[in-house]
N, C-alpha and C positions, 0 to 999 in steps of 0.2 A: 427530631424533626427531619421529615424527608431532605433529601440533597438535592439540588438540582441547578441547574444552567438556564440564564434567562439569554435569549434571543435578542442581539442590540443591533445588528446591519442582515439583510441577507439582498444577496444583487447576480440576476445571470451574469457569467462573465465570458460567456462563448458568444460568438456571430451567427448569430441563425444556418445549421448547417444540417443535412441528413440525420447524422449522430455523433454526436459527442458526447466522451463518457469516457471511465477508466484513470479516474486522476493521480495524481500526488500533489504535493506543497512542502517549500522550505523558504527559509529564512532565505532573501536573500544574501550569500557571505558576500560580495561586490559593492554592498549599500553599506556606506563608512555610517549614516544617517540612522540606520537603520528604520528606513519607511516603506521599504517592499518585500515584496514576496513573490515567490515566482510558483508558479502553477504551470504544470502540464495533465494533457491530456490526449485522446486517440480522436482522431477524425476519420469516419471512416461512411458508406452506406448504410450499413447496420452492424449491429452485432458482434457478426460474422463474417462479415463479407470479407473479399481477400483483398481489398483495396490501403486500411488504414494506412495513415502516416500521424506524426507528431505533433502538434501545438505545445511550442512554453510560453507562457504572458508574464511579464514582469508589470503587477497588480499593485497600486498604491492603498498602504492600510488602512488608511482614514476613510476613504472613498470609495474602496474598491475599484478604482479608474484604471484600465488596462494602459498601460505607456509603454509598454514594445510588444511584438509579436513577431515567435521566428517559429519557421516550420524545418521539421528531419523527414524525408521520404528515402526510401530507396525503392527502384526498381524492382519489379515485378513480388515485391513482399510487401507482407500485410502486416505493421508493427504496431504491436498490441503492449499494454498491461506499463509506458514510462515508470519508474521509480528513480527517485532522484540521490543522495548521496554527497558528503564533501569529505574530502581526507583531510584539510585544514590547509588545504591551496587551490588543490581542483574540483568541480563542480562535476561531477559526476552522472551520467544518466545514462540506465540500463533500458533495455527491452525485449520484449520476446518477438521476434521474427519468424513469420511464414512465408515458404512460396510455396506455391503449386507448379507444380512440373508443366509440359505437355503433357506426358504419359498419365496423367491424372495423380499422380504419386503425391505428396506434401512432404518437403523437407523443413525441419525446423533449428535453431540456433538463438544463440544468447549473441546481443549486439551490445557495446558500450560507445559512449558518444564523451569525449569530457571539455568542459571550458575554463580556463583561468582569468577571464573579465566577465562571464556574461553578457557579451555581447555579439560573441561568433562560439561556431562549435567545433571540434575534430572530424578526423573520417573516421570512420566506423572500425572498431574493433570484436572480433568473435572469441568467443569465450565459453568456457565451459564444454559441458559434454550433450552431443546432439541426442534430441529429444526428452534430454531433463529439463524442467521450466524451473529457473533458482527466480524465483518471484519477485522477493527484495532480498536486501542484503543490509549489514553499517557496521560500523570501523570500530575495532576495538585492537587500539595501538596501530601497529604498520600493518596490519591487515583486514580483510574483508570478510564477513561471515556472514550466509545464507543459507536455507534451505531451500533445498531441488527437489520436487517432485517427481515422477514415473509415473502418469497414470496405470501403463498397462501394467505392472508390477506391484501399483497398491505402496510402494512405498516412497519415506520421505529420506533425502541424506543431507547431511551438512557438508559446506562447501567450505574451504577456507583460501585467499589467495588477493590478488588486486585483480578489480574485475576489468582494469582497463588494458592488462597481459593473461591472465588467464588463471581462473577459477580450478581448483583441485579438490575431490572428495576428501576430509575429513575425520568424517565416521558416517559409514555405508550404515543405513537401515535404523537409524536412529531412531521410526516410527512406521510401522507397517503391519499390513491386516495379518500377519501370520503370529507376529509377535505379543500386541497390543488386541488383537480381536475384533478390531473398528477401522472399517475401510475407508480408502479412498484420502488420506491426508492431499492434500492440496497448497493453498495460498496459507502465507503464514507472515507475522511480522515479527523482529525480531529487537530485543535491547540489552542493552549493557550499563550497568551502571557504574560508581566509582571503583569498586573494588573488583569487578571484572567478574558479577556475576551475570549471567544470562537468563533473559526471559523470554519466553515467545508463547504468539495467540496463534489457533492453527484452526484453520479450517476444515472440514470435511463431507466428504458430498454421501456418505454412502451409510447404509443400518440405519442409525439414530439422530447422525445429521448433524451431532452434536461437537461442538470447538472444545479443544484442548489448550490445556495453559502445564508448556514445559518447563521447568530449571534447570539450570546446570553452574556447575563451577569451572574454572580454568583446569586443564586443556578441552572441554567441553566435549570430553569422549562419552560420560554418562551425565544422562536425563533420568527428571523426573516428571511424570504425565498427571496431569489431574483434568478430569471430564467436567464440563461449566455447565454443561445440561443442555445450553442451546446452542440456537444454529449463529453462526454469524461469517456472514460471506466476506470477501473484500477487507478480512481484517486489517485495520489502523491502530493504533495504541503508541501514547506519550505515556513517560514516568512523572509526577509530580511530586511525588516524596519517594521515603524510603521502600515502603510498600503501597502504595498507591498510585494505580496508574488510568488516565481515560482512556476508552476501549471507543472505536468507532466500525460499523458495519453495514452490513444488510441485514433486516430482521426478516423473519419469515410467518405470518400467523397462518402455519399450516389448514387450518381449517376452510377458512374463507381464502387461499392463497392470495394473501394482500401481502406487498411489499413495501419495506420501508429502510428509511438511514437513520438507524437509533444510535445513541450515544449512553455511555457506561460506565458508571465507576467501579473499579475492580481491588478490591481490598488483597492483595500475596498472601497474610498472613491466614485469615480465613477463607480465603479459595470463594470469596460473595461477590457476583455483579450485583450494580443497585443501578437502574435505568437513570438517565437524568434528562433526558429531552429526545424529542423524536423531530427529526431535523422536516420542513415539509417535502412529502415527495410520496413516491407511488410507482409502480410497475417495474420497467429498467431502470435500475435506482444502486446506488452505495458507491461504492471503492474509493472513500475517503481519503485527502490526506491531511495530517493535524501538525499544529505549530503551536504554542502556549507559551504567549510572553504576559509578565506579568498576572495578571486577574482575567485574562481574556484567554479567550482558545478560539484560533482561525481552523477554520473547515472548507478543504475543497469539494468538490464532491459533483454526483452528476444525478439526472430525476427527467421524469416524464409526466411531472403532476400539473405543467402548467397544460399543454398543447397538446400530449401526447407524445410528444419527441425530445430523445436524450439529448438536456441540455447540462452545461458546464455550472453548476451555483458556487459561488460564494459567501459563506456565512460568519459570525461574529457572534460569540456570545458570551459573555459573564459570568462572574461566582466559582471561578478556578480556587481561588485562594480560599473558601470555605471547604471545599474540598480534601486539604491538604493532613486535615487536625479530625 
C-alpha cells in the first residue's frame, strides 16, 4: 500500500509583510510542557533585496497561536537563510550575512546569535571563513558539524568547531565538480544518529540538478555519494528509524516550471524516495523546517499560493508512525 501523510492543521503564521520566507523549526528546549515550537524566518522586500532581518515566533502546537515575537537585524546587512540548533543548554542560531559596501563590492560572513531562556538573544558572533555559506550545521557530542559551500569553486567542505566561537575546515573538497563530475553542491542538511553515523541531503544547482545523499562514519574524513535523481532545493530531513528518514524541499516539474514543497520518505538502505504529500503552495515556495513528535510531523515552511506573496505557513500532519516499519 502506498505511504503517505494526511494533512490535520495548516495556518499562515507570518503578519502580512513584503516577503517572508526561508524558515526553520525546533522544539522548543525552554517549554518544561512541551507545547511550543519556535519558528524563524527572513523578512525582507524580496528575494533579494539587501534589506533582510530575522523573525523567531514561539508557536503554540495545538493552535498554531503565535505567543511571542522577537526580531535580530543588524545594520546595513541583509540576513538570510536562520537555522537553528541546541547543544543541550543553548539555543543556537546561525545565519548568512550580506552587506554591500559603497564601492558596490558585497562582503559576506557567518553570524551566530545564542539564547539560554528563549526569551532575549546574544550579540552577534562571526564565524567561519568569508565567503563560504556553512548552511546548517548539528551537534554530534561537544561539537558542530556542517557543510560550507564556494560557489565560485564548485566545491562543498565540512566544517567542524562551536559555531558560537568559530567554525574550522574539517575535510576540504569533500564534494566538488572536479572530483564527483556534478556541479555546483550547494545547501545541504545534515544528521547523526546513535552510533555516530552521518547522513546528509545535498543540493545542487548545476548539469542534472540532481540531490545527493552522503554517508560517512567517525572522524567523517570519507563519504560516500549516491545521486537521488531529483532536484530538491532547501533540503530538510528528520531520522524516524534506523534507516528511514522524512526528506522535505522544493520540488521542481521542470517541464511546465511549476514549483512546489513536497515531502518524502527516504529508505538508506535502498537509496528509494516514495513522495508522501505535496504541502499546498506554488511559485517562491520550500526551505522547510521539520520537528516529529510522536505520529505527527510539524512543517515550517513559506509559499506564494495564496496571494502571490511569500508567506510564512504552518503545517500538521499524521501517519509518521506507519512510516517507520
Amino acid at each position: 500500500m502506498k505511504k503517505k501523510l494526511n494533512l490535520v492543521n495548516l495556518m499562515r503564521i507570518s503578519k502580512p509583510a513584503a516577503h517572508s520566507a526561508f524558515t526553520d523549526l525546533i522544539k522548543n528546549p525552554f517549554d518544561e510542557g512541551g507545547q511550543t515550537l519556535l519558528c524563524c524566518y527572513r523578512l525582507a522586500t524580496n528575494h533579494v533585496s539587501a534589506d533582510g532581518f530575522l523573525v523567531i515566533l514561539t508557536v503554540e502546537k495545538k493552535t498554531f497561536r503565535v505567543l511571542r515575537k522577537m526580531t535580530i537585524r543588524e545594520n546595513n546587512a541583509d540576513l538570510r537563510d536562520p537555522k537553528f540548533s541546541f547543544d543541550g543548554t543553548r539555543l543556537i542560531l546561525t545565519t548568512y550575512a550580506k552587506t554591500y559596501l559603497a564601492t558596490g563590492k558585497m562582503v559576506t560572513k557567518m553570524l551566530t546569535y545564542f539564547s539560554t531562556t528563549g526569551q532575549s538573544w546574544s550579540g552577534k558572533n562571526s564565524f567561519g571563513k568569508s565567503g563560504w555559506w556553512l548552511w546548517n550545521h548539528e551537534w554530534f557530542g561537544f561539537e558542530a558539524y556542517g557543510f560550507a559551500y564556494n560557489r565560485p569553486s564548485n566545491t562543498l567542505s565540512l566544517y567542524k568547531g562551536d559555531p558560537t566561537r568559530t567554525m574550522r575546515p574539517h575535510k576540504e573538497d569533500v564534494f566538488n565538480l572536479k572530483k564527483q563530475g556534478k556541479g555546483y553542491p550547494n545547501e545541504s542538511t545534515i544528521l547523526f544518529d546513535d552510533d555516530g553515523n552521518a547522513s546528509v541531503f545535498l543540493r545542487r544547482d548545476a548539469d542534472t540538478f540532481s540531490a545527493q545523499f552522503g554517508t560517512s562514519k567517525p572522524p567523517f574524513t570519507k563519504w560516500k555519494w549516491h545521486d537521488l535523481g531529483i532536484y530538491i532545493g532547501g533540503p530538510a530531513a528528520v531520522a524516524i528509524s534506523r534507516n528511514r528518514f522524512i526528506v522535505a524541499g522544493r520540488h521542481v516539474k521542470w517541464e511546465t516550471r511549476e514549483f512546489s514543497t513536497k515531502i518524502w520518505l527516504f529508505n538508506s538502505d535502498s537509496k528509494k524516495l516514495e513522495e508522501l504529500h505535496t504541502l499546498p503552495s506554488s511559485k517562491d515556495t520550500s526551505y522547510p523546517g521539520l520537528v516529529v513528535e510522536n505520529d505527527r510531523l510539524y512543517v515550517s515552511y513559506y509559499s506564494c499560493h495564496v496571494d502571490n506573496e511569500a508567506r510564512v505557513y504552518m503545517a500538521c500532519l499524521s501517519g509518521v508512525t506507519e512510516l517507520t516499519h
